[in-house]
C-alpha positions in Angstrom: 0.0 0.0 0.0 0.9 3.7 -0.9 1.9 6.5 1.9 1.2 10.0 1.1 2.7 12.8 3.4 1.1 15.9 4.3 3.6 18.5 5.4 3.6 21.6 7.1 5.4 24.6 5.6 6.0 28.1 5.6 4.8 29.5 2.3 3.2 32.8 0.5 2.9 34.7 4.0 1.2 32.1 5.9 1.4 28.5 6.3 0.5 25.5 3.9 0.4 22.0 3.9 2.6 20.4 1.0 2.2 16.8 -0.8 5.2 15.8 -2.8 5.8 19.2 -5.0 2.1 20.4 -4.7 1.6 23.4 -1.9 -2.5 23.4 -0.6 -4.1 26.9 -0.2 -2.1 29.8 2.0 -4.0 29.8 5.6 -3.2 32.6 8.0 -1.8 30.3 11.2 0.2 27.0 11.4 -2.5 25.6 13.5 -5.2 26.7 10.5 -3.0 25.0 8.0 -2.5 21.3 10.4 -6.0 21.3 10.8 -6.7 21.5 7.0 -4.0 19.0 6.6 -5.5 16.2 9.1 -8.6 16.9 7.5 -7.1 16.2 3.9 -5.3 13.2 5.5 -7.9 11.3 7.0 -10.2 12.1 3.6 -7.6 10.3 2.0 -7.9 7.0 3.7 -12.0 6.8 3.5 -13.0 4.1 1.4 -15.3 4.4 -1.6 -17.1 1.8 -4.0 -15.9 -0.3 -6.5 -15.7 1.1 -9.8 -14.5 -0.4 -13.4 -12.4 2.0 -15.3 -11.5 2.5 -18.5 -8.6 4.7 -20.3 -6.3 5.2 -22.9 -3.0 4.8 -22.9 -0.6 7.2 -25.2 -0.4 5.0 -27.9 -4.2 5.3 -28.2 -5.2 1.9 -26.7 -7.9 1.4 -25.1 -7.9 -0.6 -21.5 -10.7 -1.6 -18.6 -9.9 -2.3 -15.1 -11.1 -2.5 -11.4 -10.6 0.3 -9.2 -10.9 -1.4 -5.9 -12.4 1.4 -3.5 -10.6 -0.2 -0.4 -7.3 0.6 -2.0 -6.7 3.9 -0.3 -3.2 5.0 0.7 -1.4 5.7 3.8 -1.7 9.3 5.1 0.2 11.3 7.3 1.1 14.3 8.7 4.4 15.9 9.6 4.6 19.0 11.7 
């Protein structure tokens, strides 16, 4: 199973919370932005439905699988 990190940062005035190279909105106070980012956390890991999926790949071919909905990563925090 997957992890995803949710980190708290300094950024445009305020404080954000940052997945991999991705920075969430600005919020006012740290403790705003950790909230948001335990929120966004536990979202993460709630389960959905099973769903059948179908894409394309880039050389135009067409493919169909399962999405199982209790596939759902890992998610922390870091302060």
């Amino acid at each position: 199973m997957s992890e995803i990190t949710y980190r708290i940062v300094e950024h445009d005035g305020g404080f954000a919370y940052k997945v991999g190279d991705v920075f969430s909105e600005t919020y006012p106070s740290h403790d705003e932005a950790l909230q948001a980012a335990q929120a966004a956390a536990a979202e993460q890991q709630v389960p959905g439905s099973t769903e059948g999926i179908r894409y394309q790949d880039s050389q135009g071919a067409w493919h169909d699988e399962t999405a199982q909905g209790n596939d759902r990563p890992t998610a922390r925090v870091v302060d």
